[in-house]
C-alpha positions in Angstrom: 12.1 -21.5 145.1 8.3 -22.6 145.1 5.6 -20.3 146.2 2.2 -21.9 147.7 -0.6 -19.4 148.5 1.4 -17.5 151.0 4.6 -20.1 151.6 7.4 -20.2 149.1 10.3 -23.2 149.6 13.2 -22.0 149.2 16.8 -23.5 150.2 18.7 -21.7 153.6 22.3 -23.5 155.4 20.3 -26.6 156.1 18.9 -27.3 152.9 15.4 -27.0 151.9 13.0 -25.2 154.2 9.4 -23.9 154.1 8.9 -19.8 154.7 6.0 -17.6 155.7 5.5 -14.9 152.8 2.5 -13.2 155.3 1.6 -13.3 158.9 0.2 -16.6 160.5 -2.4 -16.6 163.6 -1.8 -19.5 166.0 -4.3 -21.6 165.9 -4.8 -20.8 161.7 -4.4 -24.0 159.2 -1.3 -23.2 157.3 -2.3 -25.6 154.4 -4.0 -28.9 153.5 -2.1 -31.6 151.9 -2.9 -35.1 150.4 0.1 -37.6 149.9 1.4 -38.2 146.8 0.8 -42.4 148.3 -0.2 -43.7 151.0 -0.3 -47.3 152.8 -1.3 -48.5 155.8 1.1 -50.3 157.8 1.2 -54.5 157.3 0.9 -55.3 161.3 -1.7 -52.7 161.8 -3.8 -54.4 159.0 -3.0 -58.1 160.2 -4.2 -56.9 163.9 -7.6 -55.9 162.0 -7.2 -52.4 162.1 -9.7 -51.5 159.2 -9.1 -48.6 157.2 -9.6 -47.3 153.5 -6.9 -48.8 150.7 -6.9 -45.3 149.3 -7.2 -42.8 151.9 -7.0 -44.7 155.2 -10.5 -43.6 156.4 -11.4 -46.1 159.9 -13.6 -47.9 158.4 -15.3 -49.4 161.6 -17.8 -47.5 163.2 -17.2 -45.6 166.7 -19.2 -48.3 168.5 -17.6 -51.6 166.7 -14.2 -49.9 167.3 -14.7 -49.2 171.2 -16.2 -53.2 171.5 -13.0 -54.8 169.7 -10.5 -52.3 171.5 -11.6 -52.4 174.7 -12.8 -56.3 174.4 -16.2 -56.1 174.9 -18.5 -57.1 172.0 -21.6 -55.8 174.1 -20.8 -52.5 174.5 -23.5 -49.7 173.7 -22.0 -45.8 173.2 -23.9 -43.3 173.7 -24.3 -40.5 170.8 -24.5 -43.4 168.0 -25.2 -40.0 165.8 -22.1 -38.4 166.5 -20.7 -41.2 164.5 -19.4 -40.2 160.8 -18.7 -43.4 159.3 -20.8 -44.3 156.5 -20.7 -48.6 156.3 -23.0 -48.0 153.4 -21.0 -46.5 151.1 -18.1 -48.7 151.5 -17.0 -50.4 148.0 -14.7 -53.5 147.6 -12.1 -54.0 144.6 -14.6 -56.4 142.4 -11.1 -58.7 142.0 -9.3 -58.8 145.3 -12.1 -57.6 148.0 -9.7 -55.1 149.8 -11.9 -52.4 150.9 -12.7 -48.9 150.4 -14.7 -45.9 151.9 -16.6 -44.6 148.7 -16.8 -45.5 144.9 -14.5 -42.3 144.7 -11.6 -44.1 146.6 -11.5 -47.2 145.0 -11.6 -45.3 141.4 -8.9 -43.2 142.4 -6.7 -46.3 143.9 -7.3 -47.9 140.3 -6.4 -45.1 138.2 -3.1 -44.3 140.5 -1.7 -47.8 141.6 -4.5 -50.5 142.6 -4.3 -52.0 138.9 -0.7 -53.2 139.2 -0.7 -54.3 143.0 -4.4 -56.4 142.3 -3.8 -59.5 143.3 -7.5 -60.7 142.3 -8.3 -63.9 143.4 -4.5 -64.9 144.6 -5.1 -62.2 147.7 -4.8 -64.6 150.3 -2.2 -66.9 148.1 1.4 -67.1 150.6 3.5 -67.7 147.7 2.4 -64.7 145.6 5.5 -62.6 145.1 4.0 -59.4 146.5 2.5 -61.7 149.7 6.1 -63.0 150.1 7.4 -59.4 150.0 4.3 -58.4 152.6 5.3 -61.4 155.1 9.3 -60.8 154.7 8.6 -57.1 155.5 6.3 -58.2 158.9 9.1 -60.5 160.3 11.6 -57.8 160.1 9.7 -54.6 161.1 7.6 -55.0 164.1 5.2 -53.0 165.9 5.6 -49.9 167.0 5.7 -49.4 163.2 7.3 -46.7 161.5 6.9 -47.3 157.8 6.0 -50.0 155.3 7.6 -52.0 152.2 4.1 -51.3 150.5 4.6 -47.7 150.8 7.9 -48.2 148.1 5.2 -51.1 146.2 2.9 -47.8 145.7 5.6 -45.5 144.4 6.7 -48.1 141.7 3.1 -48.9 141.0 2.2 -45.0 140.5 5.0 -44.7 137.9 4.1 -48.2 136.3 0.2 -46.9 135.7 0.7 -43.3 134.6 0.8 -42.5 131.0 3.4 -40.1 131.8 6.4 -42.0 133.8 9.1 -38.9 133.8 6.1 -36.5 136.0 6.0 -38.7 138.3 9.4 -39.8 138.6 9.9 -36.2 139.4 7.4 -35.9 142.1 9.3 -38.2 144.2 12.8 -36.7 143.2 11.3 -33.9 145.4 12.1 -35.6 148.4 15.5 -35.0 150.2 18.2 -37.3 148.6 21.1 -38.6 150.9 24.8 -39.7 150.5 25.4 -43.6 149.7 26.8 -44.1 152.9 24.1 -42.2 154.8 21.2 -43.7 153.0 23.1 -47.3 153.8 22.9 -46.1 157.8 19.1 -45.4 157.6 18.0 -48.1 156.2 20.1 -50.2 158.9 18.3 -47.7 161.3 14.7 -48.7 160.0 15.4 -52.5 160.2 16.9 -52.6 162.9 20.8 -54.3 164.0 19.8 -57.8 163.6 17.6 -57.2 160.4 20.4 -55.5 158.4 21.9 -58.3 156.7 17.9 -58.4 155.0 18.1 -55.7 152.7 19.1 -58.4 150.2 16.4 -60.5 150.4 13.9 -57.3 150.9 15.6 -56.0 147.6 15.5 -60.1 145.8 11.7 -60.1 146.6 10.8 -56.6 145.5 12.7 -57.0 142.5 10.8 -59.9 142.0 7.2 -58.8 143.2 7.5 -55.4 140.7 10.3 -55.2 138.4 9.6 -52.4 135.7 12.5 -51.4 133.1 11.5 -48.1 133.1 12.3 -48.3 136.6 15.1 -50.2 136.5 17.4 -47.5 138.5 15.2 -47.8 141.7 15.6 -52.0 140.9 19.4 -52.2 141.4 20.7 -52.2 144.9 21.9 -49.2 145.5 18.8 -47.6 143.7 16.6 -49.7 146.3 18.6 -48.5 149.2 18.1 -45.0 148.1 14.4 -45.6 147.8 14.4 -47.5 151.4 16.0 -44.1 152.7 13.9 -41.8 151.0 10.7 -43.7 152.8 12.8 -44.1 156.1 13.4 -40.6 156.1 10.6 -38.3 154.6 7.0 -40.9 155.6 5.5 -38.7 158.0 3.0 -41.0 160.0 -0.9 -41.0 159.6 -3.2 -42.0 162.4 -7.1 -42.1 161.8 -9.7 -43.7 164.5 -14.0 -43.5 164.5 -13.7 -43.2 168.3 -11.1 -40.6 168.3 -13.8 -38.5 166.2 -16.8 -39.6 168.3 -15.1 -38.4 171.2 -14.2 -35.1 170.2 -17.9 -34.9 168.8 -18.9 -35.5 172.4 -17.0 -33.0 173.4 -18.5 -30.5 171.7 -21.8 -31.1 172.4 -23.6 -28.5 175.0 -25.0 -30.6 177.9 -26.6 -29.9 181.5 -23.8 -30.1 183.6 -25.2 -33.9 185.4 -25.5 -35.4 181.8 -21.5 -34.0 181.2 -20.2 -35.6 184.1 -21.8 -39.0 183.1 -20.4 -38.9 179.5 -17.3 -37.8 180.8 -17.0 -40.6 183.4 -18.0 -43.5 180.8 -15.2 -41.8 178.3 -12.8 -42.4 180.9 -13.8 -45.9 182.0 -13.9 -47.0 178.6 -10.3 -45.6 177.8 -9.3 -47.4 181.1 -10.9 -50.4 179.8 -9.3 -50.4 176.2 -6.0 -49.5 177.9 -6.2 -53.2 180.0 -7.5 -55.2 176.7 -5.5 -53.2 173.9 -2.8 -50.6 175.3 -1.3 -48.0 173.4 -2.4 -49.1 169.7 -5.7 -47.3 169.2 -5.5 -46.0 165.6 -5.5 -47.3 162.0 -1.9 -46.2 161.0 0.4 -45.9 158.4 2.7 -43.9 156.6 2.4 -41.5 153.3 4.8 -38.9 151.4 3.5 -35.5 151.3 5.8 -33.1 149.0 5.1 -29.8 151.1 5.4 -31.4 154.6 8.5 -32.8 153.5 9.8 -29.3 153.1 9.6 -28.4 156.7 13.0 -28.7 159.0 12.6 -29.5 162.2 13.0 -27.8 165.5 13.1 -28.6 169.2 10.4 -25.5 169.8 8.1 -26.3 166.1 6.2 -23.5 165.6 3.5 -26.0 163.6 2.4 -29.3 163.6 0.8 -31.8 161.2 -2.5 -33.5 162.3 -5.1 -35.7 161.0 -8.6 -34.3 162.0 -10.5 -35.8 158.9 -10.2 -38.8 159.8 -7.9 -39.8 156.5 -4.9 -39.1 155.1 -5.6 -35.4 154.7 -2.4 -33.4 156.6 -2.7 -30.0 158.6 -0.3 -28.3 158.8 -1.1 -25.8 161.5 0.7 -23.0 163.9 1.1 -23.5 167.6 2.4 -19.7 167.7 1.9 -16.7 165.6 4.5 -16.7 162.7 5.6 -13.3 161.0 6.5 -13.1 157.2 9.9 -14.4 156.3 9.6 -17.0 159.4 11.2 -20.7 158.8 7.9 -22.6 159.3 9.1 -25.4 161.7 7.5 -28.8 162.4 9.3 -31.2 165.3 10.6 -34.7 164.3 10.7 -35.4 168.2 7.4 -36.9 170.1 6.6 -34.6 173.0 8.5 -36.6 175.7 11.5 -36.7 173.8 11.2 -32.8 172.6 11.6 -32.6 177.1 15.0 -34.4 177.0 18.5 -33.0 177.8 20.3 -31.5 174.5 22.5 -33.8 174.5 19.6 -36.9 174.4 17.8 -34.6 171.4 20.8 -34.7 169.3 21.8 -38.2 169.9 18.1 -39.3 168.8 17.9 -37.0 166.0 21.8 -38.1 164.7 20.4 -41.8 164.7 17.6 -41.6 163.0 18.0 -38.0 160.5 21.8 -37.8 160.5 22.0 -34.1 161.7 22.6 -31.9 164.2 19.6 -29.7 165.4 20.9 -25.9 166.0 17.5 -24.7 166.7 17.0 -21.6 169.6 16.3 -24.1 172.1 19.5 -26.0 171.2 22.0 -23.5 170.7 20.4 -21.9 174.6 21.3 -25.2 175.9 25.0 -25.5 174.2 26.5 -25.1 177.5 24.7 -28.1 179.3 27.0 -31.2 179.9 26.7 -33.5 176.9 25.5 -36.6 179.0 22.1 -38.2 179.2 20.5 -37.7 183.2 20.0 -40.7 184.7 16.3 -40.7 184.6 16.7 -40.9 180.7 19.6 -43.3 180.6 17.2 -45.6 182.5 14.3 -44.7 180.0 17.0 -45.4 177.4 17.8 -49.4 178.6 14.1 -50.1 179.0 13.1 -49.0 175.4 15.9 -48.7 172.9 13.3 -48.6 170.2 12.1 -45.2 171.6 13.4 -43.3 169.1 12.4 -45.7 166.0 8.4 -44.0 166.6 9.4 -40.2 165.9 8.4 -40.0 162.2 5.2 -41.4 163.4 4.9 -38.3 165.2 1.7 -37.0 165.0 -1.3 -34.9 166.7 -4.2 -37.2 167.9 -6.8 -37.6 165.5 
């Protein structure tokens, strides 16, 4: 058992779990927490989605992001001000040009990862080994994504550049470790039926792209498949957007009442018009590995979610209720819609994609109900089988 300024992990019948050691106010942020790595995912970089290396910061401005989302490069937003990104402190990796928010992000990236996954002047080269692996990883896993090859690149990388290997080894032997056969069903989940056969290849081209002795465990293919579940089941999505944060800047402001109603209607328009050009892919998004989040079960009624609000890959946890000492701290691996399902459609998501059987309140309440999917969400079902590949991008909007 762990304690963390008021929190202590400890282990219950499901495991490992995160518990209040003194009372929590709704509302209050229950802690702070920066990835141990981070990487944004491929598609969502290919699209031009431009965010930090490091910390996945948006890197456009509120203005640039509304003209490309919404299609039109004349746009004008009102508030410029409210705007917090900074285009003159962005820094570029001297060698490969991939960009950063600050000089502090691009040192850090260096000293954790960056020097090993630099691929200088060979960045755009197809046939570099870690390209290959990037390209491989894009024609199996396609948007909506829910995690990213590079995410496993940054883990090896981490332990390849720090002067002491066994730490960090043990930092990621934090998160939850599975049998061989169930870590051989996620990692068919997270490709996908017709992708499974590619774990091979995946595994040949990793192998190839970042083979370290020290290492060698994760290199092998039953290591890799552990290290493909690990990812698959503990990267808790990251979202970060400029004109998410302008908008809740303009929110706040204090405005005659005729001035609100106009800023208000032209918010709406424009997220009317970016729905037409762009539809639901607003964000910069990827993936990270927090230790602490990791910790937290889930529940069909969380009493605490993780959010985004700094616009990087900085996690809040925070509580949607009051929470007394000695409380499980609970966080929901279900979107919203899915958290409004039948039991029965809860637990059959939830088996599929985290090989367990929620017994939450709101579960064992419902333990009577039939154990068949309404109609409404057999219908939902046939028209997006691929619903319940998003939930570990589940997420607060930033």
């Amino acid at each position: 058992s762990t304690t963390y300024r008021g929190l202590s992990t400890g282990k219950d019948h499901k495991g490992k779990g995160l518990f209040a050691k003194k009372s929590i106010k709704k509302g209050e942020n229950i802690f702070t927490e920066r990835p141990l790595v981070s990487a944004q995912f491929l598609w969502n970089t290919l699209y031009k989605y431009k965010a930090c290396e490091y910390c996945l910061r948006a890197l456009e401005t509120a203005e640039q992001n509304a003209r490309r989302l919404s299609g039109n490069p004349g746009l004008s937003l009102p508030h410029p001000e409210l705007c917090k990104v900074r285009p003159e402190l962005h820094q570029a990796c001297p060698q490969c040009q991939v960009m950063y928010c600050c000089s502090e992000c691009r040192q850090a990236a260096a000293e954790k990862y960056h020097r090993v996954l630099c691929l200088g002047p060979t960045e755009d080269n197809p046939d570099h080994p870690i390209n290959k692996l990037k390209d491989a990883w894009r024609s199996i896993h396609y948007p909506p994504e829910t995690s990213s090859i590079m995410l496993m690149a940054k883990m090896v990388a981490a332990v390849k550049q720090a002067k002491d290997k066994a730490h960090w080894q043990k930092l990621f032997s934090h998160f939850c470790s599975r049998t061989a056969n169930e870590e051989e069903e996620i990692a068919h989940k997270l490709l996908g039926e017709q992708f499974k056969g590619q774990l091979a290849l995946l595994h040949s081209l990793f192998t190839s792209a970042l083979f370290d002795e020290h290492l060698s465990r994760w290199f092998v293919p039953e290591g890799f498949r552990s290290l493909f579940a690990l990812v698959g089941t503990n990267g808790q999505g990251i979202g970060t957007s400029s004109l998410s944060q302008w908008v809740h800047a303009c929110d706040a402001l204090e405005l005659p009442v005729q001035q609100r109603e106009q800023l208000d209607s032209f918010i709406d328009q424009l997220y009317k018009d970016i729905d037409k050009e762009t539809g639901d892919f607003l964000n910069c998004e990827g993936s990270g590995l927090f230790i602490l989040q990791s910790t937290c079960n889930h529940s069909c009624i969380p009493n605490a979610e993780a959010s985004f609000p700094d616009n990087n890959f900085l996690l809040h946890l925070s509580a949607l209720c009051d929470i007394s000492p000695g409380e499980e701290i609970c966080i929901s691996y279900l979107d919203c819609c899915q958290r409004d399902r039948s039991r029965h459609s809860r637990h059959k998501i939830l088996r599929e994609n985290y090989l367990f059987s929620c017994s939450c309140p709101k579960c064992v309440s419902q333990m009577e109900e039939q154990d068949v999917t309404s109609e409404e969400e057999e219908e939902a079902e046939a028209e997006g089988e691929t619903e319940g590949d998003e939930m570990e991008d589940e997420m607060t909007d930033v």
